[in-house]
N, C-alpha and C positions, 0 to 999 in steps of 0.2 A: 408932596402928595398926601392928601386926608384919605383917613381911613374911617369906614363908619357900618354900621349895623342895618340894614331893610328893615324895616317896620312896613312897609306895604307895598305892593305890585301891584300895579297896573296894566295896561295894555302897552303902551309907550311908555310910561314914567315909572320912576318908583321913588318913595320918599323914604331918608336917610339918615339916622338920627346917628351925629357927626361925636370925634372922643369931646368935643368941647360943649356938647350939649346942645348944637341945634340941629335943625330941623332942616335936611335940604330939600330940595325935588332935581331927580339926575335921570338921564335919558334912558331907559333901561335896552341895556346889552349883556345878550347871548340869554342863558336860564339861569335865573338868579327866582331866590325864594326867601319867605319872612325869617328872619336870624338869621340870613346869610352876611357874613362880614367882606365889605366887597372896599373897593379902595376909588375914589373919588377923582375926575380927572380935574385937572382946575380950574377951566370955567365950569361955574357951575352958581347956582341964584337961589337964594335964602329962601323960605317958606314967607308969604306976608306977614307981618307984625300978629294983624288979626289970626290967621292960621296955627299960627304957632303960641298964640296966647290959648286957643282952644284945646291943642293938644297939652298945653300944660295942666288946664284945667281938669281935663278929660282924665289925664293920667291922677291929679292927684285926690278928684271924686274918686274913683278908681281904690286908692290907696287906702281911703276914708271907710269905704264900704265894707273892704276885705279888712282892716282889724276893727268897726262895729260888729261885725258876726261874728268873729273870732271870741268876741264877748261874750256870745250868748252862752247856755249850758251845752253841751257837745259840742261848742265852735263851729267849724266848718265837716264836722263829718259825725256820722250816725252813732249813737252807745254803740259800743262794742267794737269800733271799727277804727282800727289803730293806722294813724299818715305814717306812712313812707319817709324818713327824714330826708333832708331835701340834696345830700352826699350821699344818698347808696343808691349804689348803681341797681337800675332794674335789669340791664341787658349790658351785653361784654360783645366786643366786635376786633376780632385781630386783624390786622394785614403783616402779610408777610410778602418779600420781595426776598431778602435776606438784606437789608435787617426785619426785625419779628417786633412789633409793637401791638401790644395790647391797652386797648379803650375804654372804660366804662363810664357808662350813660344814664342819664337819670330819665324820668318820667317824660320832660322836656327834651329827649333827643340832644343834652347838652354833656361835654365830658366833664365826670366828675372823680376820673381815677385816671391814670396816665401808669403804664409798666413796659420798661423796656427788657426784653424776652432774651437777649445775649449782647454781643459785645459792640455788633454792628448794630443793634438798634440803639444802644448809649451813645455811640458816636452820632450816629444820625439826628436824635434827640437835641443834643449839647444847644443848648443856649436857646430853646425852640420850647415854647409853654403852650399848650393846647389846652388846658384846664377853662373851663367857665365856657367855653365857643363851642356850637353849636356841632353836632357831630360831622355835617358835610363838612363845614369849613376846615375843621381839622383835619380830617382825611386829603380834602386841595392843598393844606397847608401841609402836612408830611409828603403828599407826594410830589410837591413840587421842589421839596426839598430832597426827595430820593433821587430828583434830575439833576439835581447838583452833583450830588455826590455818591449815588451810584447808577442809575439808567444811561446818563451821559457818554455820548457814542458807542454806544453797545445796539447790537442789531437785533436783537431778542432777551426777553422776557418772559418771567411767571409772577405776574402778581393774585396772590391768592386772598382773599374776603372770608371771614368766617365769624355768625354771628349766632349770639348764646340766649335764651330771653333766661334769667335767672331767676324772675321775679311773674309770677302765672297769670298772678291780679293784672298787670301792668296793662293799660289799655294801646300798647303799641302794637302796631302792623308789623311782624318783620319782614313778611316781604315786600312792603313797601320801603321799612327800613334800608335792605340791603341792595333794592334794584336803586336809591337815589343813590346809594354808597356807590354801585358800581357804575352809574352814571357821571359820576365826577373824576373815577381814576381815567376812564375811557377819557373825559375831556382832555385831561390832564397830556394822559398821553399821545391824542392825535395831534395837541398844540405843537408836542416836542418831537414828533415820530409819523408824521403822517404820511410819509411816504411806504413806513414799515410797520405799519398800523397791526398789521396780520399777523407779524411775527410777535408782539407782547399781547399776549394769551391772559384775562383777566376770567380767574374762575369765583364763583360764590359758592357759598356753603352756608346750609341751615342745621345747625349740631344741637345735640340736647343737655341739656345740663349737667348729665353725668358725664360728657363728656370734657368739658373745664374741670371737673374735681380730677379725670387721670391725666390730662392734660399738667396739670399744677404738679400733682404727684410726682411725673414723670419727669419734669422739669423742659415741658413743651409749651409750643406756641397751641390754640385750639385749632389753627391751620393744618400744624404739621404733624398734631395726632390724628385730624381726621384721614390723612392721607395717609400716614400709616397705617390709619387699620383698612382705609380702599387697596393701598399697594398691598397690604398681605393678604388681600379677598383674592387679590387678581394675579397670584401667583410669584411674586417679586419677594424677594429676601431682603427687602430694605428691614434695618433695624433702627431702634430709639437711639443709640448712638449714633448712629450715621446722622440722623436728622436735628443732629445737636451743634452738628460741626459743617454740614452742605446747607443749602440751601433748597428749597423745592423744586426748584428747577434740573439745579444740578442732577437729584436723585429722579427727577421724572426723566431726564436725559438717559440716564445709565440703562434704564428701562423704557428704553421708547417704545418695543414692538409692543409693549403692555399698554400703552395709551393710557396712562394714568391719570390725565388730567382733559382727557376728551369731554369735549362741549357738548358731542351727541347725548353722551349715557352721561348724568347728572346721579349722582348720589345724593339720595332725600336723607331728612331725618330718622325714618324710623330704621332705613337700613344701617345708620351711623349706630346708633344705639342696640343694633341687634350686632354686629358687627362686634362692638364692643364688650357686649354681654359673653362673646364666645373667647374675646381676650383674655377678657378676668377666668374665664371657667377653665383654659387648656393652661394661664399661668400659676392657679391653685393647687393643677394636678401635678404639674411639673415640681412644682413647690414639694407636696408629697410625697412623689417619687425620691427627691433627692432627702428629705426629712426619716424615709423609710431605710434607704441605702445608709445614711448614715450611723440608724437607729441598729442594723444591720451587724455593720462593722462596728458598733460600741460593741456588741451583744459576744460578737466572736472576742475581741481583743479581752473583755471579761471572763469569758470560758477561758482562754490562755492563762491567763493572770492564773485562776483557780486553777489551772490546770500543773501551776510553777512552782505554787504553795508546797510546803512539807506538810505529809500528812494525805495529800492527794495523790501523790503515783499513783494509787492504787486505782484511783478513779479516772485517770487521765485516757482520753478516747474511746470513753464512754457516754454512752446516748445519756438525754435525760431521766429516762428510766431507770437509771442502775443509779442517780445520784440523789436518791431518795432523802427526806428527812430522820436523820438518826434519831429525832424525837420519839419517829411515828414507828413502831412496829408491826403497823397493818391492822391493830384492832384499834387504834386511837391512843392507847399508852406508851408510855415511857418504859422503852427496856431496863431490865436491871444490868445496871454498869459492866458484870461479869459474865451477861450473858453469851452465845458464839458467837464470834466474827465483831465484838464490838470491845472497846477496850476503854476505861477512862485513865488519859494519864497523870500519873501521881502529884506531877509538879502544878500542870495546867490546868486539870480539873475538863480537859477539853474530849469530848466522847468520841474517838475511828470508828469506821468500818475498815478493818481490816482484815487478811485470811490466819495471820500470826499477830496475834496481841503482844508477843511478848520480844518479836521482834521491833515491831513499832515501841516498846519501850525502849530497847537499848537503843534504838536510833534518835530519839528522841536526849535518853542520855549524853548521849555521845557530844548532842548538838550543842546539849550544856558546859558542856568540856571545850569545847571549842569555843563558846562566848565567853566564856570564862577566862581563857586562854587570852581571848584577845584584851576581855580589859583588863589581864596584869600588865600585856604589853603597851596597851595604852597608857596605862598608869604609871609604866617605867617611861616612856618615852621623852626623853628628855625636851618635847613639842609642849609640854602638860605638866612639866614638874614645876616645883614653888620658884619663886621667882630669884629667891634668894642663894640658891644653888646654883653652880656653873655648870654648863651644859655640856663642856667638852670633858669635864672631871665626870661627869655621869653616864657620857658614851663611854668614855676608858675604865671606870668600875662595870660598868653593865658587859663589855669586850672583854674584861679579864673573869669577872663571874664564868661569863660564859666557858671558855677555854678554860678553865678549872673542872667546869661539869661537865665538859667534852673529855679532859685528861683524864678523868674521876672515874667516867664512863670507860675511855678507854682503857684505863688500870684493872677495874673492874673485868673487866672480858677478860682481858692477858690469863692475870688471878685465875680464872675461871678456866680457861684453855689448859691453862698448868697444871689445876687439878685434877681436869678430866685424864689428862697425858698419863698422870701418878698412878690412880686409877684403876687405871684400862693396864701400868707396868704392872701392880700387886696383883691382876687376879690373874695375872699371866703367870708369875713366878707361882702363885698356888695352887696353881693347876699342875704345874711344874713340879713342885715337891710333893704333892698329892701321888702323882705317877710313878715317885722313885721309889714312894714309901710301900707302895703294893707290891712294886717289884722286890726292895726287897724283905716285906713278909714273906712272898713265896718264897725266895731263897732259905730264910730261917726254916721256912716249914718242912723244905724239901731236906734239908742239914738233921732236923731232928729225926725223922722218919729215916734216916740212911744209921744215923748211931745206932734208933733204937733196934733195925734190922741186925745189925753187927753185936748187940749186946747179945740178942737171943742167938744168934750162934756161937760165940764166944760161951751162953750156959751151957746149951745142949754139948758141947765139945767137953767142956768141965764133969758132967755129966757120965760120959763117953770113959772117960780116964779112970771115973771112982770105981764103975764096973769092972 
């Protein structure tokens, strides 16, 4: 079988210009149009010598003309007005069945970009080049290939159409573009399905350009963004993951009372774009919300931190009004270091608010003592000594130091218990001998007073006798 390219329709005929370069004329069957790549049956009768010498002519006058102008100053287009290169695509056209194949087309309605959208349109793809052929053909040419290998005895379908113009200048129809586009899958499929023509559902879609840019972003077909944003117009929880991993049908299934892909009500362009516009606005705010909540919980987990510091007790579950700047005094000045309530400490040089300055110093000492502490024991640690020293000879000096200044300690107190004991016995005994010794003064005192009574009668009696 030859295959060959339409160069012209007729009423009945259409002439053919064949891969080997000539020129047929073939019976024309069914809608066949100029570019269309159509496959030749085998009888079939050459162009006349003369016919075919004309059209050679014809085409390379033709050839002649267009680079003489090409010549002139501005070539073939006006100062200031820059051609299109003849690879970028003016207009993007997806279909999605599941697989997701995306098209792009040039000026000429020809593919000049070829993207497969997941994993089922690479396999559908494989070995199948649609570049350089006209958009219809490629489109009969994928989905005749979708018959193979996925439509094939399945009793229903969604094939979905969705076309982009990218390019504003482009002097293309899209809706003419997309009614021939959907004219061809319809062929396609009444060939393979005519009996169940009703049940594969082909819808079209006119999208705007911003919608390929969230599309790409998204890492979607422009199919199955635009359906996303109709299924969340219309009440459906489908999300962009879901439609990463199903197919459009599948998800128009899950939500059928919603008629998501109903042929009555048609989704135009500008509600795609309006639709869209309210995407981006409610995922902005969401964005902030959660940018605000995090902003939120830094701000607390920060007050904690300050709240953990030495030096702050003082201030901890207090509002921001009591955590003023020690700079500020209230007139714009710097307090004097010894002013009330504010302390600088000696080591740190660092200014409190505090209600006891001088408490905050020894606390602050203290803290000294204790780092201090720790890097003598750092420094002994036998983890950290030179290298040249054994480390078990330095646990066992560091073990006996210790237990030397525990016994040392312990001696100490004993010492101390034993003199207090001594002590507390001398002021006992002197209290003791203190008592005996009044007792006996009195008795001396009361001895002398009884003599000296007895002296004086002992004279007066002497006395008594002289008379």
């Amino acid at each position: 079988m030859t295959k060959g390219i339409v160069m012209e329709v007729g009423e009945r005929e259409a002439i053919v210009l064949t891969d080997s370069g000539a020129f047929v004329r073939t019976r024309k069957r069914g809608s066949i149009a100029v570019g269309d790549e159509i496959t030749l049956p085998e009888a079939r009768r050459s162009l006349p010598r003369r016919s075919a010498w004309m059209w050679s002519s014809s085409a390379a006058a033709l050839f002649a003309l267009v680079f003489l102008v090409s010549l002139l100053p501005g070539g073939l287009f006006s100062p200031g007005t820059k051609p299109v290169p003849p690879d970028t695509p003016v207009a993007y056209v997806s279909i999605d069945i599941n697989p997701s194949i995306e098209l792009g087309i040039d000026e000429d309605k020809r593919v000049v970009e070829v993207k497969k959208l997941n994993a089922d349109g690479e396999r559908l793809m494989e070995s199948l080049s649609v570049e350089g052929q006209p958009i219809d053909a490629a489109v009969r040419l994928i989905m005749e290939r979708a018959e193979l290998y996925v439509l094939k005895g399945r009793d229903e379908a969604d094939i979905v159409i969705t076309s982009v113009i990218v390019d504003q200048k482009t002097q293309l129809v899209e809706e003419e573009l997309t009614a021939g586009l959907q004219q061809e899958v319809h062929n396609v499929l009444e060939q393979h399905h005519k009996d169940k023509i009703e049940a594969f559902r082909v819808t079209v879609w006119s999208a705007p350009s911003e919608l390929k840019e969230e599309a790409d972003s998204q890492g979607l077909s422009m199919g199955k963004m635009a359906f996303y944003l109709k299924a969340k117009a219309d009440g459906a929880e489908v999300t962009v993951e879901d439609l990463k991993n199903i197919s459009i049908h599948e998800a128009a299934e899950r939500y059928e009372e919603k008629k998501l892909l109903d042929s009555v009500r048609k989704v135009t362009k500008e509600e795609l774009k309006a639709l869209l516009k309210e995407e981006k606005a409610a995922r902005k705010k969401d964005k902030e919300k959660r940018d605000d909540g995090e902003d939120d919980k830094d701000g607390e987990d920060d007050k904690a931190d300050k709240a953990d510091k030495p030096g702050n007790s003082g201030n901890a579950g207090k509002g921001n009004e009591d955590r003023k700047d020690p700079k500020d005094n209230g007139k714009g000045n710097k307090p004097d270091k010894e002013s009330k309530g504010v302390k600088a400490d000696k080591k740190t040089g660092v200014e409190v608010e505090v209600e006891d300055a001088e408490d905050i110093e020894d606390e602050a000492e203290d803290s000294i003592d204790e780092v201090e502490e720790v890097i003598e024991d750092v420094t002994e640690d036998p983890d950290v000594i030179d290298n040249n020293e054994d480390a078990d000879d330095v646990r066992d000096k560091k073990d006996k130091e210790d237990k030397e200044k525990k016994d040392e300690e312990q001696n100490t107190k004993s010492d101390d218990d034993d003199s207090n004991r001594d002590n507390e016995n001398d002021r006992g005994l002197s209290v003791e001998k203190n008592g005996k010794s009044g007792k006996q003064g009195d008795n001396d005192s009361g001895a002398d007073g009884k003599n000296k009574e007895n002296e004086a009668k002992k004279q007066d009696k002497d006395k008594g006798n002289s008379k």
